[in-house]
VMD Tcl script that builds the backbone (N, CA, C; Angstrom):
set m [mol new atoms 501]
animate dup $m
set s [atomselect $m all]
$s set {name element resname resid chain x y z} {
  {N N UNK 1 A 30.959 -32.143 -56.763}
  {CA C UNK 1 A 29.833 -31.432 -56.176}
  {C C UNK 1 A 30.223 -29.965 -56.005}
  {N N UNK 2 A 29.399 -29.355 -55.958}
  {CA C UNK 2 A 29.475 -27.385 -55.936}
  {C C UNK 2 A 28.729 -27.072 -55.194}
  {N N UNK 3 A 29.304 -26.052 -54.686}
  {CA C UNK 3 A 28.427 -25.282 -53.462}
  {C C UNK 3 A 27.457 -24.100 -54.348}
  {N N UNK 4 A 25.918 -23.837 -53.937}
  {CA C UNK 4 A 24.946 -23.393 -54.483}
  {C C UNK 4 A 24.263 -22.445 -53.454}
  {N N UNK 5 A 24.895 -20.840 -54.038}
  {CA C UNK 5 A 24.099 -20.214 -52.821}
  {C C UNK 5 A 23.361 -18.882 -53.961}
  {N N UNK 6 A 22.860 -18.083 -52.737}
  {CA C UNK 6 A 22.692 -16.821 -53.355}
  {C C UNK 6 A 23.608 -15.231 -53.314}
  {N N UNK 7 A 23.751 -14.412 -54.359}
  {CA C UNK 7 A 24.549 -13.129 -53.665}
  {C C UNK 7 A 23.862 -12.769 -52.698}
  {N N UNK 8 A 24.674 -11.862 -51.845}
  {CA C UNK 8 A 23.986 -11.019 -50.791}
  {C C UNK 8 A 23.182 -9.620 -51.287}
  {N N UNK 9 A 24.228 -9.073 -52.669}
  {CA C UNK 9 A 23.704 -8.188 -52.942}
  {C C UNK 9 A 22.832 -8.198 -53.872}
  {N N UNK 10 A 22.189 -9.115 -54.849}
  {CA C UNK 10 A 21.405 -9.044 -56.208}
  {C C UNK 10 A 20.418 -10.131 -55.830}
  {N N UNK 11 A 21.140 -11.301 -55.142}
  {CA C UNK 11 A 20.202 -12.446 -54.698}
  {C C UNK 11 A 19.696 -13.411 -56.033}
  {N N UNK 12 A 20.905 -13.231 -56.997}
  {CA C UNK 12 A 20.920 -14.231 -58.226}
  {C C UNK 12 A 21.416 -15.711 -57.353}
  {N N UNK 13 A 21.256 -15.968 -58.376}
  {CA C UNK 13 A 21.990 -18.128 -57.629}
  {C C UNK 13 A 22.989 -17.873 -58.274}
  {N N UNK 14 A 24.099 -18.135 -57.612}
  {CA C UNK 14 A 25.562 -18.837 -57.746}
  {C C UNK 14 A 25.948 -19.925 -57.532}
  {N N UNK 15 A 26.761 -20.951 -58.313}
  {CA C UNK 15 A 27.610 -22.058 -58.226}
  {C C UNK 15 A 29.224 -21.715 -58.322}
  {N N UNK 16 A 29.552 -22.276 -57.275}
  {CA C UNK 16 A 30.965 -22.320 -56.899}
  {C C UNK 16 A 31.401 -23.508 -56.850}
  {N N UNK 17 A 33.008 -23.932 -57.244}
  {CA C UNK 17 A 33.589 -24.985 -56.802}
  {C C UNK 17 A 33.835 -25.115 -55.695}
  {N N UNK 18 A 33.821 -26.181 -55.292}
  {CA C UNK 18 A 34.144 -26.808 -53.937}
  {C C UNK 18 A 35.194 -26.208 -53.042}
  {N N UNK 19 A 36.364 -25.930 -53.769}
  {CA C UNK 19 A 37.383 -26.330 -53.733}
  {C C UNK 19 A 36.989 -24.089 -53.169}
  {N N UNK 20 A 36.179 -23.726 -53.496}
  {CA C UNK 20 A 36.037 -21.906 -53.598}
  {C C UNK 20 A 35.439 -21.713 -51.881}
  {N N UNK 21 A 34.829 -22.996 -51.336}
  {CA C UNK 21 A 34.077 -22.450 -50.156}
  {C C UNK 21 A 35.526 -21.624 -48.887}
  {N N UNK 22 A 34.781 -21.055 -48.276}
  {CA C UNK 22 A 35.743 -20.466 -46.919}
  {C C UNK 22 A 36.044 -19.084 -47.520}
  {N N UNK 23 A 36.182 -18.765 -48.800}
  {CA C UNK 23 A 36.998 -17.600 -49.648}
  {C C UNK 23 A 36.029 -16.624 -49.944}
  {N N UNK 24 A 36.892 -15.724 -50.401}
  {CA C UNK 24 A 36.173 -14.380 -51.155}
  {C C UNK 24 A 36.279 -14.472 -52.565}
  {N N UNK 25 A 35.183 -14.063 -52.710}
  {CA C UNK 25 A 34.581 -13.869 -54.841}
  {C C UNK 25 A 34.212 -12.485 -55.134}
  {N N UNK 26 A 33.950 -12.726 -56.404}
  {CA C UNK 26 A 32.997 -11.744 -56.920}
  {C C UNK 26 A 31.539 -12.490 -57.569}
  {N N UNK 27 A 30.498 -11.723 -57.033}
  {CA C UNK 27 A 29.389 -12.487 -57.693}
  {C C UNK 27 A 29.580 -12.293 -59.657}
  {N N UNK 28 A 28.858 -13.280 -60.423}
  {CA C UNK 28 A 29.547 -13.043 -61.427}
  {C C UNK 28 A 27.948 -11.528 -62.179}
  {N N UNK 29 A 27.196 -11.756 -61.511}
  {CA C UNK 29 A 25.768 -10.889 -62.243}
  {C C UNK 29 A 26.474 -9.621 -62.095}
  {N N UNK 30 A 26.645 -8.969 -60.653}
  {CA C UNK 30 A 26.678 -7.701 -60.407}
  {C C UNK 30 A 28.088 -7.386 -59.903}
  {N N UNK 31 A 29.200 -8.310 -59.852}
  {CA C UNK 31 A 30.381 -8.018 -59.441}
  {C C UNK 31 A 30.966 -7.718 -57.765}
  {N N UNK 32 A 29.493 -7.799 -57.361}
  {CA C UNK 32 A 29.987 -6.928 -56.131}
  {C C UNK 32 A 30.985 -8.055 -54.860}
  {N N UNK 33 A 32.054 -7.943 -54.393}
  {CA C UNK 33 A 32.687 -8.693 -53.566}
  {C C UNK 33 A 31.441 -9.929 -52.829}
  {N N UNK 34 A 32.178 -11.269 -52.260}
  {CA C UNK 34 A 30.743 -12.002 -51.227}
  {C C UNK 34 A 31.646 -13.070 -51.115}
  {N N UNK 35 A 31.153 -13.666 -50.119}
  {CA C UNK 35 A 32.369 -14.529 -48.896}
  {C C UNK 35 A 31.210 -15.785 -49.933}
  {N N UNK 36 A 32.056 -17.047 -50.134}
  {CA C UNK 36 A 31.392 -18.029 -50.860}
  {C C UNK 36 A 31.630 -18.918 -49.758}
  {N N UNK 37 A 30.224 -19.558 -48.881}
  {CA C UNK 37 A 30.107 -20.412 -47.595}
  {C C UNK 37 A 30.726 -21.794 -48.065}
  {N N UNK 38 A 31.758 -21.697 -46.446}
  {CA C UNK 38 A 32.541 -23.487 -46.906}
  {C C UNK 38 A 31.495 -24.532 -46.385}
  {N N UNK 39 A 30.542 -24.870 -46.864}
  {CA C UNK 39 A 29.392 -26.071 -47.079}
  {C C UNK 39 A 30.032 -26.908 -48.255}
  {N N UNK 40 A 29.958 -28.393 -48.300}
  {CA C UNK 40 A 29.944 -29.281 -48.624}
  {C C UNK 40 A 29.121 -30.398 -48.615}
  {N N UNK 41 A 27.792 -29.859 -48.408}
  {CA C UNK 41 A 26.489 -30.556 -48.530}
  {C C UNK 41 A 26.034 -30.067 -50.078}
  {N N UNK 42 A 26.439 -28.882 -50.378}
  {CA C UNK 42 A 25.928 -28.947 -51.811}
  {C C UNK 42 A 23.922 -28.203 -51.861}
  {N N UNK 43 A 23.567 -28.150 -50.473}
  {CA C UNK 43 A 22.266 -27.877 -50.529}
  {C C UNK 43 A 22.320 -26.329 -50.601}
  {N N UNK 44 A 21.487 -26.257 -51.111}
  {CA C UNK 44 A 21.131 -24.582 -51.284}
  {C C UNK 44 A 21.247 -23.613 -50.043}
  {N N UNK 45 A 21.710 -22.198 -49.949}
  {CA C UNK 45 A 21.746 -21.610 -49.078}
  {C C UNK 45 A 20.387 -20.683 -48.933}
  {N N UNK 46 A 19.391 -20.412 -47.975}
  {CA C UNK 46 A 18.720 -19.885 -48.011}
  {C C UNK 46 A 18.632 -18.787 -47.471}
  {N N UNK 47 A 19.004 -16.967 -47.796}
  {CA C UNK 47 A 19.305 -16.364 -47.257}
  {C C UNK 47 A 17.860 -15.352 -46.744}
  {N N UNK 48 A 18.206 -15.072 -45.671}
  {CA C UNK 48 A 16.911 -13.858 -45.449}
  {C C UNK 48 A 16.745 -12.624 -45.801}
  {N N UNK 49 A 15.564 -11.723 -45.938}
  {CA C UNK 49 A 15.472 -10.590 -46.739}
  {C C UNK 49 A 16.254 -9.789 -45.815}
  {N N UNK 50 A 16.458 -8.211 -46.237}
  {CA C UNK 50 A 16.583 -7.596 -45.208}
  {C C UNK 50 A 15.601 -6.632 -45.098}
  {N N UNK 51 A 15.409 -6.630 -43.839}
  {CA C UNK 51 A 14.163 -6.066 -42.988}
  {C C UNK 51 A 13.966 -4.800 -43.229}
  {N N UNK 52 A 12.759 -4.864 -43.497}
  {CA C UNK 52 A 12.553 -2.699 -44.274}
  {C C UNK 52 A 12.082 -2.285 -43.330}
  {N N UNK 53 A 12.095 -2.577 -42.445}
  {CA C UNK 53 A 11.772 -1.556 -41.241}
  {C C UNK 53 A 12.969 -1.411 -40.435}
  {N N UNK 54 A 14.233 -2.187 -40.493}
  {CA C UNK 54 A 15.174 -2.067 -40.201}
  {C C UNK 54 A 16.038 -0.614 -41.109}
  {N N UNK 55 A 16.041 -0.392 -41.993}
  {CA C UNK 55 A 16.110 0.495 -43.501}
  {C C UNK 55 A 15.179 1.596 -42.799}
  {N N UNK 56 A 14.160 1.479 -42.649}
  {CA C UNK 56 A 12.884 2.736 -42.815}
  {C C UNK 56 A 14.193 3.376 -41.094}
  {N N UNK 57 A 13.970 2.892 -39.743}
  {CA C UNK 57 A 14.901 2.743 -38.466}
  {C C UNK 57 A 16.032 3.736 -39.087}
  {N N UNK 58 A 17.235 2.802 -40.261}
  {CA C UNK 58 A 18.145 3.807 -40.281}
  {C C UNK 58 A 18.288 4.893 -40.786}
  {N N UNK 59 A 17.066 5.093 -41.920}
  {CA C UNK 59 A 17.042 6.601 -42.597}
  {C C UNK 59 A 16.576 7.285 -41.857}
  {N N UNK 60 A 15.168 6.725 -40.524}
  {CA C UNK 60 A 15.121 8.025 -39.941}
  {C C UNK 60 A 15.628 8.459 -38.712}
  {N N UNK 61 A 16.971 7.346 -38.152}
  {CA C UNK 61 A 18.045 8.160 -37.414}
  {C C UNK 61 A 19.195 8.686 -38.291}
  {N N UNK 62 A 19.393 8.622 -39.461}
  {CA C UNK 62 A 20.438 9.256 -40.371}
  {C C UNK 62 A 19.573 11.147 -40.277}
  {N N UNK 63 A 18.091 10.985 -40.508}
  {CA C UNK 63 A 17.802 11.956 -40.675}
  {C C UNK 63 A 17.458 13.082 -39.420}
  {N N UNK 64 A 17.325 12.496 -38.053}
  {CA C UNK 64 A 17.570 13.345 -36.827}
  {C C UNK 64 A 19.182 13.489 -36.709}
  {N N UNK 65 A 19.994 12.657 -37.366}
  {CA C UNK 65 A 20.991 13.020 -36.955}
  {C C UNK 65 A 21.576 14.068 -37.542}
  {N N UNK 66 A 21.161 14.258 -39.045}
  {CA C UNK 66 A 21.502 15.384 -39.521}
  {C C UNK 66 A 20.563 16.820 -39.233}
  {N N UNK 67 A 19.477 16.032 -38.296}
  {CA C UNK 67 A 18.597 17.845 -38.088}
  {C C UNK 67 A 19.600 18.172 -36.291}
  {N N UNK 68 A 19.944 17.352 -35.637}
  {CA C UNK 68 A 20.844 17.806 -34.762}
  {C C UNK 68 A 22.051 18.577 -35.111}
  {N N UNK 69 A 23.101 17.926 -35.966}
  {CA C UNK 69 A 23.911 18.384 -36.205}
  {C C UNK 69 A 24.102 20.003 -36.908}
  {N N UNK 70 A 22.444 19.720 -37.558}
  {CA C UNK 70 A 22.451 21.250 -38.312}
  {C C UNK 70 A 21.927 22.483 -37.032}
  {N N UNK 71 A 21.479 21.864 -35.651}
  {CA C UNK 71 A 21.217 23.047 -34.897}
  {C C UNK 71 A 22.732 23.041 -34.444}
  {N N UNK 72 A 23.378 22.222 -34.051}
  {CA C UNK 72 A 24.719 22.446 -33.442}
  {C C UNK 72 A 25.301 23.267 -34.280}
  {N N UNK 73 A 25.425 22.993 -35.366}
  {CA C UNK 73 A 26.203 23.848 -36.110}
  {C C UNK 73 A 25.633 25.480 -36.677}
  {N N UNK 74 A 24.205 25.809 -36.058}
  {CA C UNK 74 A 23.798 26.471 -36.199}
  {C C UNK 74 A 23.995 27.666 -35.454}
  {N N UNK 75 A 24.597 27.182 -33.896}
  {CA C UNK 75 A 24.886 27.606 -32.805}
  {C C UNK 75 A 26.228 28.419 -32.744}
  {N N UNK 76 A 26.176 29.987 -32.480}
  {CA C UNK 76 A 27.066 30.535 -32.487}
  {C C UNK 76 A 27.537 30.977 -31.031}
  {N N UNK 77 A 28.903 30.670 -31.305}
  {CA C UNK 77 A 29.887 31.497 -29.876}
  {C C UNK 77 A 29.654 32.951 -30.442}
  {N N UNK 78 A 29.828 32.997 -28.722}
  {CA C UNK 78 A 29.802 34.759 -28.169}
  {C C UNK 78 A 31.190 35.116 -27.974}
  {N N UNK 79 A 31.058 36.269 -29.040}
  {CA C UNK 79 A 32.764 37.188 -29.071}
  {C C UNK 79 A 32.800 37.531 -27.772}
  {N N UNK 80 A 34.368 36.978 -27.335}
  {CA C UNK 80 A 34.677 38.163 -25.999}
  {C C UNK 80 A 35.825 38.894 -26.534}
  {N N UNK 81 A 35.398 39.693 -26.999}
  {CA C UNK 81 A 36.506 41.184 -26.883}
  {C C UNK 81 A 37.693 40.849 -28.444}
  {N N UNK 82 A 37.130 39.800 -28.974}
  {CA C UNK 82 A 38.540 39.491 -30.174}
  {C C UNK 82 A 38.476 39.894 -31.427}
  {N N UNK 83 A 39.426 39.248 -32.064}
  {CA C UNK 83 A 39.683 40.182 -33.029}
  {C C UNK 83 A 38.057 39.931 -34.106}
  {N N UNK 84 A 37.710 39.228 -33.994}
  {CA C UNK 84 A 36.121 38.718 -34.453}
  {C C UNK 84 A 35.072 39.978 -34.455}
  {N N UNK 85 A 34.992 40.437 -33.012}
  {CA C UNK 85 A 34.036 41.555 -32.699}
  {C C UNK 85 A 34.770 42.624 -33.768}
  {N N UNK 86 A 36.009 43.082 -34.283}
  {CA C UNK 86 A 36.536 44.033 -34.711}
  {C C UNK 86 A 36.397 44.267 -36.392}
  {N N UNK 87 A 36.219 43.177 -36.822}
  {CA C UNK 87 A 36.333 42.708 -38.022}
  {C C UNK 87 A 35.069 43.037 -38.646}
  {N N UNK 88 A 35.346 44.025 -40.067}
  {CA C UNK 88 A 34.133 44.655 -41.285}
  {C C UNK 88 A 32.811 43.498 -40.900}
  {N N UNK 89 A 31.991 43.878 -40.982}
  {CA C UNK 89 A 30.500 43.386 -41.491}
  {C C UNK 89 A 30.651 42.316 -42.525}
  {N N UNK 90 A 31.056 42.771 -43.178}
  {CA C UNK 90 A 31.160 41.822 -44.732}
  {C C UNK 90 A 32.073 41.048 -44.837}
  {N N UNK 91 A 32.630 40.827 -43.894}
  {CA C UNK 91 A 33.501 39.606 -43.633}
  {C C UNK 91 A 33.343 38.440 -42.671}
  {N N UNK 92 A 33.352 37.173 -42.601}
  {CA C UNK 92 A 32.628 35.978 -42.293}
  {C C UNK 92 A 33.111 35.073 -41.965}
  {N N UNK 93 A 32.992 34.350 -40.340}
  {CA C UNK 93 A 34.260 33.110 -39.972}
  {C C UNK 93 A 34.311 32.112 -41.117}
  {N N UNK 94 A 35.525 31.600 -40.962}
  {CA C UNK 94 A 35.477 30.514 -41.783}
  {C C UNK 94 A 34.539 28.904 -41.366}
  {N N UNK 95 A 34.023 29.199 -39.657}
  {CA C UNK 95 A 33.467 28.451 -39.691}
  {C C UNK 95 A 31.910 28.713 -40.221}
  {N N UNK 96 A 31.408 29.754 -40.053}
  {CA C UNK 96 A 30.089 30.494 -40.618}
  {C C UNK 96 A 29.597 29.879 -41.947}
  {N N UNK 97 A 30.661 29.933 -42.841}
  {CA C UNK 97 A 31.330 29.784 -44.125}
  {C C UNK 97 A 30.972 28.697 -44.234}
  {N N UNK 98 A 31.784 27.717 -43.482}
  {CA C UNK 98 A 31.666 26.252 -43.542}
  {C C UNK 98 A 30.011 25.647 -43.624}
  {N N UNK 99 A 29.656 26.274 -42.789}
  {CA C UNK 99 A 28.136 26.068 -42.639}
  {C C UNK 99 A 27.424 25.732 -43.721}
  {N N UNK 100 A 27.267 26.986 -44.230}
  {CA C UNK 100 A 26.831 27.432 -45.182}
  {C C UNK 100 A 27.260 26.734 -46.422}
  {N N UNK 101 A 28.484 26.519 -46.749}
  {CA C UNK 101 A 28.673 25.465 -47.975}
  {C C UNK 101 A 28.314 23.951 -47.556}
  {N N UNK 102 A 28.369 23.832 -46.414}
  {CA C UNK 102 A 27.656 22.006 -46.180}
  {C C UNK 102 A 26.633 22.612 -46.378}
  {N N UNK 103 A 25.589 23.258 -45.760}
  {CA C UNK 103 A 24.585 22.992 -46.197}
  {C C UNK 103 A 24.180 23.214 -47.554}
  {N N UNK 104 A 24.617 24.224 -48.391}
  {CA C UNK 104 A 24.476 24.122 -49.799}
  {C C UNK 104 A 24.660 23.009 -50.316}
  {N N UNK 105 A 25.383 22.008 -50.411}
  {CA C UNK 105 A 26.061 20.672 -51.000}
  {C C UNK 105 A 25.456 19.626 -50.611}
  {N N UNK 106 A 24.463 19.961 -49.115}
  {CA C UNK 106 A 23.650 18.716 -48.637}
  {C C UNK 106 A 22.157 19.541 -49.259}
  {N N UNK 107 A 21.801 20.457 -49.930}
  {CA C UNK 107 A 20.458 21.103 -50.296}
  {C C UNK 107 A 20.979 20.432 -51.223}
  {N N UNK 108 A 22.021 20.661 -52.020}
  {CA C UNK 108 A 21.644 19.864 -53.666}
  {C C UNK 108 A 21.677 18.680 -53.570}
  {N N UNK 109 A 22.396 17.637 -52.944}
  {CA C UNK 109 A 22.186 16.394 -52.730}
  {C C UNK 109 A 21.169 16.095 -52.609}
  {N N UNK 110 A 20.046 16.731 -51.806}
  {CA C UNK 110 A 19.070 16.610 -51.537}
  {C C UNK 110 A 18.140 17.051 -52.806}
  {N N UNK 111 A 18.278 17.285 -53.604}
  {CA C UNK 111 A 17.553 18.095 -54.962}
  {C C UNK 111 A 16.688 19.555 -54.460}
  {N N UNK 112 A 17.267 19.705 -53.040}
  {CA C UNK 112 A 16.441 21.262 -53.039}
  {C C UNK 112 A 16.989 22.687 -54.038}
  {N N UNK 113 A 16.586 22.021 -54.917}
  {CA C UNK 113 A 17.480 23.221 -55.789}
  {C C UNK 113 A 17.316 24.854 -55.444}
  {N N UNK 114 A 16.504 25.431 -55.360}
  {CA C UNK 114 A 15.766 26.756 -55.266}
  {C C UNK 114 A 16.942 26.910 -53.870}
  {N N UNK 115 A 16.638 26.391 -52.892}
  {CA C UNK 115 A 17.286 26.360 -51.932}
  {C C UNK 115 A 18.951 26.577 -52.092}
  {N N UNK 116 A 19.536 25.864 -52.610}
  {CA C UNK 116 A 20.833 25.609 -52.753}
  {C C UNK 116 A 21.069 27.215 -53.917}
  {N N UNK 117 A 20.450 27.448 -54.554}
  {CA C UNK 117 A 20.568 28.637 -55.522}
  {C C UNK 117 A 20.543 29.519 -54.336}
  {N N UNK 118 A 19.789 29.722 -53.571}
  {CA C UNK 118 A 19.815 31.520 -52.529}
  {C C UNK 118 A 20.920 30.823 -51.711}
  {N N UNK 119 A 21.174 29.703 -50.960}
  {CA C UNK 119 A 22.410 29.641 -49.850}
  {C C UNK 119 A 24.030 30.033 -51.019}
  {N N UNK 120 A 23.898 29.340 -52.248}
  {CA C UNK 120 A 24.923 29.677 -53.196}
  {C C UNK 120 A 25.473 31.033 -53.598}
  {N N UNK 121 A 24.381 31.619 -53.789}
  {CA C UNK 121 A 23.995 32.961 -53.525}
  {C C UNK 121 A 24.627 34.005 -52.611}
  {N N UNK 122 A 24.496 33.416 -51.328}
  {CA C UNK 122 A 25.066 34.019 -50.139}
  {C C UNK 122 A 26.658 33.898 -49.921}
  {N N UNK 123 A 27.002 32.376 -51.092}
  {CA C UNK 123 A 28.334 32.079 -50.734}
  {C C UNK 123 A 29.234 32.746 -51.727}
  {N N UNK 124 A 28.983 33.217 -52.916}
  {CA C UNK 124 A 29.344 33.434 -53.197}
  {C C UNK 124 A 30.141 35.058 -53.321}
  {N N UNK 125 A 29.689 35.895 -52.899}
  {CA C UNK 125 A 30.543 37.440 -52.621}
  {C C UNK 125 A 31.551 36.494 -51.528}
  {N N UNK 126 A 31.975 35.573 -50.924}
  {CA C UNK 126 A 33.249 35.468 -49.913}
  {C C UNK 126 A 34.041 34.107 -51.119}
  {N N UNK 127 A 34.316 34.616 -52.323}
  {CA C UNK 127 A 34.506 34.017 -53.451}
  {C C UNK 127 A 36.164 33.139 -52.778}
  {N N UNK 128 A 37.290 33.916 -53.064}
  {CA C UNK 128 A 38.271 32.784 -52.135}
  {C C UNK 128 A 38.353 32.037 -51.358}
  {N N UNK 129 A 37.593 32.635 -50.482}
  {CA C UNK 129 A 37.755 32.316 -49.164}
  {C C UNK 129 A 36.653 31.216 -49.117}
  {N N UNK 130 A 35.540 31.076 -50.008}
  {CA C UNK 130 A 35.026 29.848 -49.907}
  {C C UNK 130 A 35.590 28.824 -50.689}
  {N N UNK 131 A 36.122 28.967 -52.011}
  {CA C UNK 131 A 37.285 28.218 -52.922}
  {C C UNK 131 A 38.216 27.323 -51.978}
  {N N UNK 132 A 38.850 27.953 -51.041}
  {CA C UNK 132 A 39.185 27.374 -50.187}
  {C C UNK 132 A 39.414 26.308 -49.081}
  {N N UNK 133 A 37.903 26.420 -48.693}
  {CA C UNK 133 A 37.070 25.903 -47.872}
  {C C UNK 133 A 36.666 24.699 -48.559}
  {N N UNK 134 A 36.263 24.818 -49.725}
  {CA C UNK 134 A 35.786 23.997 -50.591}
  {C C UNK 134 A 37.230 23.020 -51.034}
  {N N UNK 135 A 38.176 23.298 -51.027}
  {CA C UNK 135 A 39.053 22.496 -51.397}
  {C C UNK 135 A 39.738 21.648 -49.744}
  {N N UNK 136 A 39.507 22.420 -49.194}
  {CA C UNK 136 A 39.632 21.476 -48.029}
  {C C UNK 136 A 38.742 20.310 -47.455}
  {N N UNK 137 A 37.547 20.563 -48.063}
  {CA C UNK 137 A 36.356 19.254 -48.104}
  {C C UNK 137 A 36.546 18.349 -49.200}
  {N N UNK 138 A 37.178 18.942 -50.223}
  {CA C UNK 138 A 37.297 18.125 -51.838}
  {C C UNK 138 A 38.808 16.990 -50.597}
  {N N UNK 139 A 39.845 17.647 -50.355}
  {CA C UNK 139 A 41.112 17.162 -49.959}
  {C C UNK 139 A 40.917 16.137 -48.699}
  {N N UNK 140 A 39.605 16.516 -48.137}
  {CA C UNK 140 A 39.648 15.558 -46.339}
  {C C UNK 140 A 38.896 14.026 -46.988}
  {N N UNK 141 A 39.914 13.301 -46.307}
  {CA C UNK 141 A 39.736 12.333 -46.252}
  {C C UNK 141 A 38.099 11.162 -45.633}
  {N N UNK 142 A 37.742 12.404 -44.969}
  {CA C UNK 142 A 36.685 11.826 -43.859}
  {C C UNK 142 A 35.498 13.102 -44.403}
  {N N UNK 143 A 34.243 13.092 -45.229}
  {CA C UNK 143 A 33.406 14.067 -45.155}
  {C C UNK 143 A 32.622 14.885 -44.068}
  {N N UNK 144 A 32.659 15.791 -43.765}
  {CA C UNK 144 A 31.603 16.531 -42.554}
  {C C UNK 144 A 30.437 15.614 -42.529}
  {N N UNK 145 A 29.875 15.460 -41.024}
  {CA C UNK 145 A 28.765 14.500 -40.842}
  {C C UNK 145 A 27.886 14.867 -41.577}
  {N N UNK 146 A 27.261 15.844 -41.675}
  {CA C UNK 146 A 26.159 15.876 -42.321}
  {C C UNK 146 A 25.959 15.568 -43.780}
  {N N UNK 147 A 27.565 15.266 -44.809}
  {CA C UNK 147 A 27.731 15.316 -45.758}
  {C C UNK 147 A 28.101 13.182 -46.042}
  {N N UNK 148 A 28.256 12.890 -45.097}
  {CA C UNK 148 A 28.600 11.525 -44.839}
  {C C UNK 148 A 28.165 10.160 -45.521}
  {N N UNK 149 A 26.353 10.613 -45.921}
  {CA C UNK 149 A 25.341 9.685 -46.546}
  {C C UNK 149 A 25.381 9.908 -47.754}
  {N N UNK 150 A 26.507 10.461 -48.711}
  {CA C UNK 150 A 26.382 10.886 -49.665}
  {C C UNK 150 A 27.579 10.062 -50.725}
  {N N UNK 151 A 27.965 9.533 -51.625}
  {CA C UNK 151 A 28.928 8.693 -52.003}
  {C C UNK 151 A 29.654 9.776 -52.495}
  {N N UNK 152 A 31.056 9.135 -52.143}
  {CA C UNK 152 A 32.251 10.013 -52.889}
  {C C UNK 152 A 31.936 10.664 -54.112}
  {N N UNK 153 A 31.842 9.956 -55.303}
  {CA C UNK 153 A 32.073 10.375 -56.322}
  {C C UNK 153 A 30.971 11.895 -56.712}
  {N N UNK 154 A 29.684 11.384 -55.927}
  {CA C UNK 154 A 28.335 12.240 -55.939}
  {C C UNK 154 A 29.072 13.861 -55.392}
  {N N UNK 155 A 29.768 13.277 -53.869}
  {CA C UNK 155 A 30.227 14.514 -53.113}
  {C C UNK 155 A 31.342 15.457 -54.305}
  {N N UNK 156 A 31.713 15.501 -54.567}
  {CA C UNK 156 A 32.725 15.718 -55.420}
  {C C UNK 156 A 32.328 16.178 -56.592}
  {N N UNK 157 A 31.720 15.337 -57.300}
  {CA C UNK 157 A 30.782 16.157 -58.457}
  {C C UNK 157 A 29.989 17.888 -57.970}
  {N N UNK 158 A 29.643 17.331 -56.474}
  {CA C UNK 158 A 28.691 18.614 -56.395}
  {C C UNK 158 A 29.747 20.115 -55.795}
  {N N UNK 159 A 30.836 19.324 -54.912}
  {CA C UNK 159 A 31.939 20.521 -54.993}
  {C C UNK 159 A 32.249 20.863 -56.201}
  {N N UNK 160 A 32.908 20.153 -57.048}
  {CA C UNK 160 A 33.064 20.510 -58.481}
  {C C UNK 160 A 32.342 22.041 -58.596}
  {N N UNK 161 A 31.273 21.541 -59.092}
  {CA C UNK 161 A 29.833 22.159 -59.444}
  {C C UNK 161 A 29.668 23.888 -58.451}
  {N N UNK 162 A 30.023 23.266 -57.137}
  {CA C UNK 162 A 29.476 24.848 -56.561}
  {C C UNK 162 A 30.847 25.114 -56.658}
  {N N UNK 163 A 31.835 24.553 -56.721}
  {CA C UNK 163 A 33.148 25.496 -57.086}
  {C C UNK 163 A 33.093 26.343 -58.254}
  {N N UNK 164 A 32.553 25.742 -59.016}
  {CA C UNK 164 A 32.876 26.523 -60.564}
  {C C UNK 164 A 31.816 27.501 -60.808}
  {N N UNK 165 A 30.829 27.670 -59.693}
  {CA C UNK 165 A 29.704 28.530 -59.620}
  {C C UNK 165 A 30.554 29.927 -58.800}
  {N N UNK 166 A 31.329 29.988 -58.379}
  {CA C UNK 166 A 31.830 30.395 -56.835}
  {C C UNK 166 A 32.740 31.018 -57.465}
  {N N UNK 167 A 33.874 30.497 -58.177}
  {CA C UNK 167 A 34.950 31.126 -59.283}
  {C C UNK 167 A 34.671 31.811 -60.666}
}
mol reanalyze $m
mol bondsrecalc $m
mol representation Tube
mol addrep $m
């Protein structure tokens, strides 16, 4: 007898040996990892959908969370007396900086292109010094929140991309 369920992620039917329940697989359609249930009744597993209003819930706290984070980060300290207040016009914190390239990298993620062209725009006359910056987001292990909903490989492509715009 074989245990008969569905993936979690594709929701094809799978048969497993007996001998497979309690363990981890790969579904064989889409590959993706799935715990194969230790049942020995052999009856079908019937799994439930997942809830799109649960989905609709997390995109639109993913998406206040990134309009918070963008006023926080929008929010500038007041120079007292440092070397900041002293410093050319045309020169720019590195956190300022920072800003400004997340949000460029979350405009193109986002396909606001036009957008991401004038913030790119802006980033680019602080040409090293954003190279930089940019390689320290390529190198961190953990992406800036606002950059978070975005998959590695995607994030990376688009540093790539405004790097080689920038150099």
């Amino acid at each position: 007898m074989s245990i008969i369920f569905h993936c979690e992620h594709c929701g094809k039917k799978i048969e497993a040996a007996d001998n497979a329940g309690g363990k981890w697989g790969r579904c064989p359609a889409c590959h993706n990892k799935l715990y194969v249930p230790g049942t020995n009744s052999g009856e079908e597993l019937k799994l439930a959908p997942i809830d799109e209003n649960d989905l609709a819930k997390q995109k639109q706290l993913m998406a206040e969370t990134y309009k918070v984070t963008q006023e926080i980060l929008s929010e500038r300290e007041i120079p007292n007396g440092s070397a900041e207040t002293t410093a050319a016009a045309s020169e720019i914190s590195d956190r300022e900086l920072m800003k400004n390239i997340v949000t460029c990298l979350r405009q193109m993620a986002d396909g606001e292109l036009n957008e991401a062209q004038k913030t790119t725009d802006l980033i680019t006359s602080y040409g090293p010094q954003a190279v930089n910056i940019l390689d320290r987001i390529a190198l961190s292990e953990m992406p800036e929140p606002e950059l978070a909903d975005i998959p590695g490989q995607v994030l990376s492509g688009l540093i790539r991309k405004l790097r080689g715009k920038i150099s």
